[in-house]
C-alpha positions as CSV (number, residue, x, y, z in Angstrom):
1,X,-23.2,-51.5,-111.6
2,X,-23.8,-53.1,-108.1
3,X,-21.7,-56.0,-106.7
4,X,-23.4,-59.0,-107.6
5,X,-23.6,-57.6,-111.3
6,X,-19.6,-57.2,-110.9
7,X,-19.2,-60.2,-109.7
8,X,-21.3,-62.4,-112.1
9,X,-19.7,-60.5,-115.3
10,X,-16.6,-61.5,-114.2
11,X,-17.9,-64.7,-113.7
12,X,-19.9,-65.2,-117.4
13,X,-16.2,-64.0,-118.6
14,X,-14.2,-66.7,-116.9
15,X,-12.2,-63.6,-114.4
16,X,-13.9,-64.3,-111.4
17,X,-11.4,-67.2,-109.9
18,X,-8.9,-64.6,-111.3
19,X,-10.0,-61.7,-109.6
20,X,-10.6,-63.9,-106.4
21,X,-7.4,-65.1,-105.9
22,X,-5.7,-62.3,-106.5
23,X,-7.1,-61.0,-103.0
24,X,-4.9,-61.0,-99.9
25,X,-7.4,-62.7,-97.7
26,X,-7.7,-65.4,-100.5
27,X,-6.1,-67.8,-98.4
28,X,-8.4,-67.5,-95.8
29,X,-11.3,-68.3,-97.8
30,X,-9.9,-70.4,-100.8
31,X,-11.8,-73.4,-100.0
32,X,-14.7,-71.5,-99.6
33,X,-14.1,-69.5,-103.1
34,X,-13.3,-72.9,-104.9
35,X,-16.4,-74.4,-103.9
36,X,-18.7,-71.7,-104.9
37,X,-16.6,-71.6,-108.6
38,X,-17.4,-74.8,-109.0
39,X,-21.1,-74.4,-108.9
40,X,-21.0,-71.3,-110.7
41,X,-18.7,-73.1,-113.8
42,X,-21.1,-76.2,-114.0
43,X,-24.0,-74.1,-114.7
44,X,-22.1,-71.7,-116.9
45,X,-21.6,-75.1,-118.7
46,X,-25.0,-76.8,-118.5
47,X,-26.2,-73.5,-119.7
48,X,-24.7,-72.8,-123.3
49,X,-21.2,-74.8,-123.4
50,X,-18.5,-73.2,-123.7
51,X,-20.5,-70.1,-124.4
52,X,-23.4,-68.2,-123.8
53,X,-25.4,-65.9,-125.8
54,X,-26.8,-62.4,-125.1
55,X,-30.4,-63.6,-123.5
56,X,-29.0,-66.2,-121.2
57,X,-26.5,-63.8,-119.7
58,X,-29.1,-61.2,-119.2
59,X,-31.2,-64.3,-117.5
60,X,-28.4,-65.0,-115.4
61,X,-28.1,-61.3,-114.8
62,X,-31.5,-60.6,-113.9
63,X,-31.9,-63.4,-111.8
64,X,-29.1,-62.7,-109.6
65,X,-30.7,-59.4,-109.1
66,X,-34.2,-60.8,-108.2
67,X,-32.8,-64.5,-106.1
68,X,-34.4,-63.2,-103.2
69,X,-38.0,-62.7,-104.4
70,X,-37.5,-65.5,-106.4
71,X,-36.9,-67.7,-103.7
72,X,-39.7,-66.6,-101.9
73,X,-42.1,-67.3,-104.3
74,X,-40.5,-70.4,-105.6
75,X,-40.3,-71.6,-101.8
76,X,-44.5,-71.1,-101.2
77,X,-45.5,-72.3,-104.6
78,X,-47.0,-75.9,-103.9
79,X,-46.0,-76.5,-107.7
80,X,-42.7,-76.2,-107.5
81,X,-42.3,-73.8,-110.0
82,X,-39.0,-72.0,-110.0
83,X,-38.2,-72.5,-113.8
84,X,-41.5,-70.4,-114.1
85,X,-40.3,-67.5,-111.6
86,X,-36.9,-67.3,-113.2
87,X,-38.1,-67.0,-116.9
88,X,-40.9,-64.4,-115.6
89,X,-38.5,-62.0,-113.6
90,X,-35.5,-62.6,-116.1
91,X,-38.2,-61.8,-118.7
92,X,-36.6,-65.0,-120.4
93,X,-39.6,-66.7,-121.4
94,X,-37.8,-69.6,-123.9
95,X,-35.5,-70.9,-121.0
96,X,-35.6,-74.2,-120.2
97,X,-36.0,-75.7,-117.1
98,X,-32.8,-76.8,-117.0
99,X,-31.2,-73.3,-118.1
100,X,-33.6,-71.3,-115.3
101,X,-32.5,-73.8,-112.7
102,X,-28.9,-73.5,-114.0
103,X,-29.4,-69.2,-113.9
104,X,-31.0,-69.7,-110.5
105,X,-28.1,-71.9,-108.7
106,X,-25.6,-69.3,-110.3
107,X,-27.1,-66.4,-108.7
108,X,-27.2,-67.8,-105.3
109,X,-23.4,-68.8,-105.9
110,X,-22.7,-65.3,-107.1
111,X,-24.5,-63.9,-104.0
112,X,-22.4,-66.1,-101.8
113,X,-18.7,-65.0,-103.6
114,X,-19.8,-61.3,-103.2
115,X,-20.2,-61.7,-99.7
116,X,-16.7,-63.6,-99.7
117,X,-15.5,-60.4,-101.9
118,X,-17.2,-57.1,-100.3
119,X,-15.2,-59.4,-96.9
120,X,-12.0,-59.3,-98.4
121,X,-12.3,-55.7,-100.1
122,X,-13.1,-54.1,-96.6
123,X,-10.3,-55.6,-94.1
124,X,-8.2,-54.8,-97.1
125,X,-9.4,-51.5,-97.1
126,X,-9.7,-50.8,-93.2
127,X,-5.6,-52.3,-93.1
128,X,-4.5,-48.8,-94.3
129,X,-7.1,-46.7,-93.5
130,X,-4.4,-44.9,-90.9
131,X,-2.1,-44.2,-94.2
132,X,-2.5,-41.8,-97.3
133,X,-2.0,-44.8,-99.7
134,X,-1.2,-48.5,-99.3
135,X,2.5,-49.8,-99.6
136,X,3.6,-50.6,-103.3
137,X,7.1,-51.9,-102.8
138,X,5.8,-54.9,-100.0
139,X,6.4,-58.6,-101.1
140,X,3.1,-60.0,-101.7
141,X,3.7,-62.5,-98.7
142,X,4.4,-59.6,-96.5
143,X,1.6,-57.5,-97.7
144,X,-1.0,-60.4,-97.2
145,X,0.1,-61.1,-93.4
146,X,-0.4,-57.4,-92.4
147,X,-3.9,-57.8,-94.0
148,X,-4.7,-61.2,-92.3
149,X,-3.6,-59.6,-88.9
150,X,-6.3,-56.9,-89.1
151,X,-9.3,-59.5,-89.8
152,X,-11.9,-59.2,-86.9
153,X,-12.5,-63.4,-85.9
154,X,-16.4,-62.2,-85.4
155,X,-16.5,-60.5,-88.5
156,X,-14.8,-64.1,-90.3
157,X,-17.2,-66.1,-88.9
158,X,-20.5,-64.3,-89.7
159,X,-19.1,-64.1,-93.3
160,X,-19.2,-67.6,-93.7
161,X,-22.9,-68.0,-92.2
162,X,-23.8,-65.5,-94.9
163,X,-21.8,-67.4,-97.5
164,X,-23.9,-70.8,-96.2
165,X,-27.3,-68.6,-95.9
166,X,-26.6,-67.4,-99.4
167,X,-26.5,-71.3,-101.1
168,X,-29.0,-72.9,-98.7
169,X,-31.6,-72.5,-101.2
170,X,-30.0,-74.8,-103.8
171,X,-30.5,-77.7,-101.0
172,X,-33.7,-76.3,-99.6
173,X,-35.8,-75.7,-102.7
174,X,-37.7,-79.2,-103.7
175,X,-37.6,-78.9,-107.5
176,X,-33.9,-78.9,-107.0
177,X,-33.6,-82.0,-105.0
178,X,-32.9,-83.9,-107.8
179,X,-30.6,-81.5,-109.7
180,X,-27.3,-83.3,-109.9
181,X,-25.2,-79.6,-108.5
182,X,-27.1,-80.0,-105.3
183,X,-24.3,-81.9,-103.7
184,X,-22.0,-79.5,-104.8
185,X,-23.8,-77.0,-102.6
186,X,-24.3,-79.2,-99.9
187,X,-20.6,-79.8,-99.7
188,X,-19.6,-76.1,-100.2
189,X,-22.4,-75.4,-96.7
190,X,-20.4,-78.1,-94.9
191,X,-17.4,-77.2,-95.2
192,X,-18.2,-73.7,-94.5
193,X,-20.0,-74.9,-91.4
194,X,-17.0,-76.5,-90.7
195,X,-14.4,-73.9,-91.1
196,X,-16.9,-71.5,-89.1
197,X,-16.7,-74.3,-86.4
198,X,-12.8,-74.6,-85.8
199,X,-12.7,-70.3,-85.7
200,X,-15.2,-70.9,-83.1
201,X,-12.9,-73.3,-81.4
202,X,-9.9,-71.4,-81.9
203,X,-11.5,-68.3,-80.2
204,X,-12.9,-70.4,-77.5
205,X,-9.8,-72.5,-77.0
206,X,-7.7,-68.7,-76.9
207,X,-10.4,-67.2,-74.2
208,X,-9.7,-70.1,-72.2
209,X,-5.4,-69.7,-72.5
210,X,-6.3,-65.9,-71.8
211,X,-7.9,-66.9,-68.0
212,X,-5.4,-69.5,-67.4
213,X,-2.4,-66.9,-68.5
214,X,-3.8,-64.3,-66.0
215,X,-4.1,-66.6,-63.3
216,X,-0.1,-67.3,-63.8
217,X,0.5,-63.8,-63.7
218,X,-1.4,-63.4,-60.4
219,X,0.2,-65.9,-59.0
220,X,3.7,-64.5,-60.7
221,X,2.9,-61.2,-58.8
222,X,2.3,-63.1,-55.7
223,X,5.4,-64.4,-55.4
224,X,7.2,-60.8,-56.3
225,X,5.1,-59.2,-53.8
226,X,6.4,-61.4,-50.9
227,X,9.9,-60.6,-51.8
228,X,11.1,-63.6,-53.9
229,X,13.9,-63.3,-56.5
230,X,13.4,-62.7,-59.7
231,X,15.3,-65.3,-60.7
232,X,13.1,-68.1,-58.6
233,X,9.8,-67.0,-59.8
234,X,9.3,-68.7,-63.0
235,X,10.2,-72.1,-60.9
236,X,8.2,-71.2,-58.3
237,X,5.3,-70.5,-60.9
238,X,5.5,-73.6,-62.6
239,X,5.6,-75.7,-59.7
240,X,2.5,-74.4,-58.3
241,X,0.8,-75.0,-62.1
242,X,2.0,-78.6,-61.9
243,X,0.2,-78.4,-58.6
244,X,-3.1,-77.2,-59.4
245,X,-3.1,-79.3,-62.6
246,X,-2.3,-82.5,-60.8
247,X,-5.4,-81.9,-58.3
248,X,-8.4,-84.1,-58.9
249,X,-11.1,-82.3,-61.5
250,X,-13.6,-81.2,-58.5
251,X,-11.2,-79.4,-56.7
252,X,-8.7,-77.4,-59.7
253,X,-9.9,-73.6,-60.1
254,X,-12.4,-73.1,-63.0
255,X,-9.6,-71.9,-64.9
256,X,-8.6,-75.1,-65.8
257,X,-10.5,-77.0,-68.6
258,X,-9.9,-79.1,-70.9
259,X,-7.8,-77.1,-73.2
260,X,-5.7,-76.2,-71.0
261,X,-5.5,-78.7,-68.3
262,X,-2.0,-79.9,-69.6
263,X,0.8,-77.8,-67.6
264,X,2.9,-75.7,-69.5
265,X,6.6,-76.3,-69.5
266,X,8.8,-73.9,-67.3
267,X,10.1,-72.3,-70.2
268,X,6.2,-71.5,-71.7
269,X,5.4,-70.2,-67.9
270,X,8.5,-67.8,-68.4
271,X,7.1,-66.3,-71.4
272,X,3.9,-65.8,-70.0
273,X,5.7,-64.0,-67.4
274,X,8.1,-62.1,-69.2
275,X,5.3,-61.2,-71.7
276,X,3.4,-59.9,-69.3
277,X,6.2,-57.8,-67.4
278,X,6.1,-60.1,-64.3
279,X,9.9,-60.9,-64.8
């Protein structure tokens, strides 16, 4: 059984928010997670209840396995068929419209949690890929935080453009314009767009904190190299930030932007020091 299979069985049996959340990276994502649930659990809904038979789940199934040809038929066809694509490659001839577009949005929620998932499974994997087998006496807590310090920012990020990529369709596809879980996906792409923004940021905003650091610890090593006291350079240091900070915009170094144009305090310039091995 592949992974979107996995995942939608677990979903058609009410596990998958189970499964999810029991993940260490589940924090990370959970907004992410609870979004694509949501969609997933409305059309489990609209499509049989509180139940669903044998056929439908096999619709379901074989949808998720054929989205992607789906979509590109569905997204060509000037008469907005996509009912008529899911029912002929589900081989589910007696769904309605409302069921195929119901199996449809489902699989490209599914395909967006698996990418959420095989995410998650791999950091967790790669944490302890330099032991013979993972910790079993770790507090959750504990065990999570080791995980979370092992995730790759780049790696995050393009997860949750293929977690956006993966629902676009439900917005994108005409015959769904209408359907009342279209603002569902809409909001699920946001806020991934968002979240994917402020890692951005953060990365930015640390590259930035990286040149400005380096430029105290040149300066740091300056001051060593002509002889001063240990005990003088962190005052020195700072003084000199305050100085270059305080200088009008065209003449600070480049180093200095808008994230970091604030001077640090003399304790912070310390640390930088010290963490460096200046002091």
């Amino acid at each position: 059984m592949n992974d979107h299979q996995s995942i939608l069985r677990l979903a058609l049996s009410r596990g998958l928010f189970s499964y999810l959340s029991a993940q260490p990276l589940y924090d990370l994502c959970h907004e992410q997670v609870a979004d694509a649930c949501r969609l997933i659990d409305q059309c489990f809904l609209r499509i049989h209840g509180d139940d669903i038979n044998k056929d439908l789940a096999s619709m379901c199934i074989q949808t998720t396995i054929h989205e992607e040809t789906i979509f590109q038929y569905a997204s060509t066809d000037t008469k907005a068929r996509l009912a008529h694509w899911v029912r002929m490659y589900s081989n589910c001839y007696s769904a309605s419209e409302r069921d195929a577009h119901s199996a449809y949005i489902m699989a490209c929620a599914v395909k967006a949690l698996e990418t959420l998932a095989n995410w998650m499974q791999t950091v967790d994997q790669e944490a302890w890929s330099h032991v013979s087998e993972r910790p079993t006496d770790w507090p959750r807590d504990l065990y999570c935080q080791f995980v979370e310090m092992q995730v790759d920012p780049d790696e995050r990020i393009q997860t949750l453009d293929d977690y956006a990529l993966y629902l676009k369709p439900i917005i994108s596809l005409p015959c769904l314009t209408d359907d009342e879980l279209r603002h569902i996906a809409d909001r699920a792409i946001k806020n991934a767009i968002r979240k994917k923004g402020g890692l951005v940021s953060g990365m930015e905003r640390n590259e930035e904190i990286s040149v400005r650091d380096a430029a105290i610890v040149k300066q740091g090593l300056h001051y060593r190299a002509a002889g001063m006291p240990k005990r003088n350079v962190a005052t020195k240091v700072h003084a000199w930030l305050q100085g270059e900070v305080a200088k009008p915009p065209k003449q600070r170094p480049e180093w200095i932007t808008l994230e970091t144009e604030k001077a640090l305090t003399r304790k912070r310039v310390e640390a930088v020091l010290k963490r460096n091995f200046v002091l």
